[in-house]
C-alpha positions in Angstrom: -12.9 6.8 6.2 -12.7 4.8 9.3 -12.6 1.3 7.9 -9.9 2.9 5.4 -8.0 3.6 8.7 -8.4 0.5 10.0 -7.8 -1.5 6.9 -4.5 0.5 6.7 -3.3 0.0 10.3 -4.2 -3.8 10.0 -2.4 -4.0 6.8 0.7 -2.0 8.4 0.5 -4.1 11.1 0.5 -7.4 8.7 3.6 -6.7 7.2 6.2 -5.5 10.1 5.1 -9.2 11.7 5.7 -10.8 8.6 9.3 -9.7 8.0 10.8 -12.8 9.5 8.4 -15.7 7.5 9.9 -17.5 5.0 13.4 -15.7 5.3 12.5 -12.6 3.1 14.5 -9.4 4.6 12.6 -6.6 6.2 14.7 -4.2 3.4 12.3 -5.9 0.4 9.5 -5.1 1.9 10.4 -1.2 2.5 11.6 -1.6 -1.2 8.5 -2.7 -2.0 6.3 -0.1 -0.2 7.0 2.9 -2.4 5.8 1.8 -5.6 3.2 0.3 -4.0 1.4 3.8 -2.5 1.9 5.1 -5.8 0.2 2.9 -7.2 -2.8 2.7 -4.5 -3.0 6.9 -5.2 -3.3 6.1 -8.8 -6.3 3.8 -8.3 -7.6 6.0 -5.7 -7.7 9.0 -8.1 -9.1 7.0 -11.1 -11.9 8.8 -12.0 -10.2 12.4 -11.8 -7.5 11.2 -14.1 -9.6 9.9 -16.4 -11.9 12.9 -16.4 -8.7 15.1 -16.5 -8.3 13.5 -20.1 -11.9 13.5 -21.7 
């Protein structure tokens, strides 16, 4: 759970520093964001969903 924690904060961390390389607004990356935790809970919850369905 820590390195999860960390991994998260780093990542976090990654991407409000980034905002301003290559000329890519802050707003894209906020657009961006929600799809991608769905997606990240989807993966994490794999093997319940799939055993939900068997």
């Amino acid at each position: 759970m820590t390195r999860n924690l960390l991994l998260g904060m780093f990542s976090g961390a990654g991407v409000l520093l980034a905002t301003d390389v290559g000329g890519t607004p802050a707003f894209a990356y906020y657009v961006s964001l929600g799809p991608a935790v769905i997606v990240g809970a989807l993966l994490l919850y794999l093997d319940e969903i799939v055993s939900f369905f068997k």
